[in-house]
C-alpha positions in Angstrom: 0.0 0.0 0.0 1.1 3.0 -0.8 -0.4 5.2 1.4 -0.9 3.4 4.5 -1.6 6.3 6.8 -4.3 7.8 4.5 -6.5 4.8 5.5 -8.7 4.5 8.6 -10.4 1.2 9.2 -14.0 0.9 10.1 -15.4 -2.4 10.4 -19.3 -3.2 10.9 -21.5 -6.1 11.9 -23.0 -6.7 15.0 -25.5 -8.2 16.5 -28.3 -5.6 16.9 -30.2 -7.1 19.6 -28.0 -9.4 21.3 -25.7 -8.6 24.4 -23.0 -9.8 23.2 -22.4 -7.1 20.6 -20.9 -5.0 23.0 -18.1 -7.0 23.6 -17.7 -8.0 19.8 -17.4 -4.0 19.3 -14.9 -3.5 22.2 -13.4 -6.0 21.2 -12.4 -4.7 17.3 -11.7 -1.4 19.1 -9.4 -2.8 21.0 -7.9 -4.0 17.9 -7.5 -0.5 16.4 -10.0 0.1 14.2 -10.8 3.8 13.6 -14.9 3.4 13.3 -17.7 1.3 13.4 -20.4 1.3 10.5 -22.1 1.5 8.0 -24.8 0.2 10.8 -28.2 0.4 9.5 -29.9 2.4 12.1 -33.5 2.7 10.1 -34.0 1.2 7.0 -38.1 1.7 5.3 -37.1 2.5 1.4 -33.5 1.3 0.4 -34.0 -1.8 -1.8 -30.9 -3.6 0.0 -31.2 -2.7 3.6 -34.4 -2.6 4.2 -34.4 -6.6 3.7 -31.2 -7.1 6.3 -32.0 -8.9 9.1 -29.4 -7.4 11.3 -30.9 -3.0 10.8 -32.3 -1.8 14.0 -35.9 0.2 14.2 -34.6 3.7 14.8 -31.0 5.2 15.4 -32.0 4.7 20.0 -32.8 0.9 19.3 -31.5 -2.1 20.2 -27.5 -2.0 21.4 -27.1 1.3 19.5 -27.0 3.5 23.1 -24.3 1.7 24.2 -22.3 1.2 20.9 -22.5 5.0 21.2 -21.2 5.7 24.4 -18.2 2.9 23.6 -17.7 5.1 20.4 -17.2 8.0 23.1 -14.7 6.3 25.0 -12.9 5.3 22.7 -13.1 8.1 20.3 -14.3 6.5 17.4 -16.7 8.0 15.0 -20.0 5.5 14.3 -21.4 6.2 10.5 -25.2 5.0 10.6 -27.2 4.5 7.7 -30.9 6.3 8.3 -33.9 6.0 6.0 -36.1 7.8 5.5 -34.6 11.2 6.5 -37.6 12.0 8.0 -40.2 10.7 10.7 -39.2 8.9 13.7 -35.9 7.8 12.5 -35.2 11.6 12.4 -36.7 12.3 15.7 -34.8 9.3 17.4 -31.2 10.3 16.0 -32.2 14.1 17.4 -32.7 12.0 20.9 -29.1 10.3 20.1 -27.7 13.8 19.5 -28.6 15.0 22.9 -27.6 12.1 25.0 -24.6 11.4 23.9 -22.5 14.4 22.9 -19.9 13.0 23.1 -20.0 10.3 20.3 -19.2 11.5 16.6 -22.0 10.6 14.3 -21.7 10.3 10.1 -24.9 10.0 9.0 -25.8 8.4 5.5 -29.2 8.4 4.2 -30.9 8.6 0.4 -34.9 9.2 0.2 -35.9 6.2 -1.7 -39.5 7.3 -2.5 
């Protein structure tokens, strides 16, 4: 690789609903990765996620609080995928916003109608 310190590793895929995702995501930060995601935080429209068994409801669902406030600790941003951009998974990643500060949030979302 030429450029080695121009890339930052995110890795993604855990278990939305099951406690042993926080470990699994300790775990690969432990490891060095720079980021977790894409994680599908909503998915109503997109063709591809929308089907995915492992999306959460809304961007405050499942394991996603406490993902966040690992992503705090350790300084990591989280990218979440979010559709539709409107609605409760809107209103829900507003909630996120304000209850963990301290987390750095990419967001990624397409209107799919």
């Amino acid at each position: 690789m030429k450029y080695p310190d121009k890339f930052y590793p995110f890795f993604s895929g855990f278990p939305m609903y099951d406690e042993e995702a926080i470990a699994i995501v300790k775990a690969k930060l432990e490891k060095g990765y720079y980021g977790i995601g894409e994680s599908v935080a909503a998915s109503t429209y997109s063709p591809l996620t929308s089907q995915l068994q492992w999306k959460s409801l809304h961007p405050m669902d499942g394991n996603l609080p406490a993902i966040y406030e690992l992503c705090a600790t350790y300084k990591v941003p989280i990218l979440l995928h979010i559709d539709p951009p409107f609605g409760e998974p809107i209103t829900k990643l507003e909630d996120a916003l304000r209850t963990y500060p301290d987390t750095i949030f990419y967001i990624w979302s397409r209107q799919c109608l």
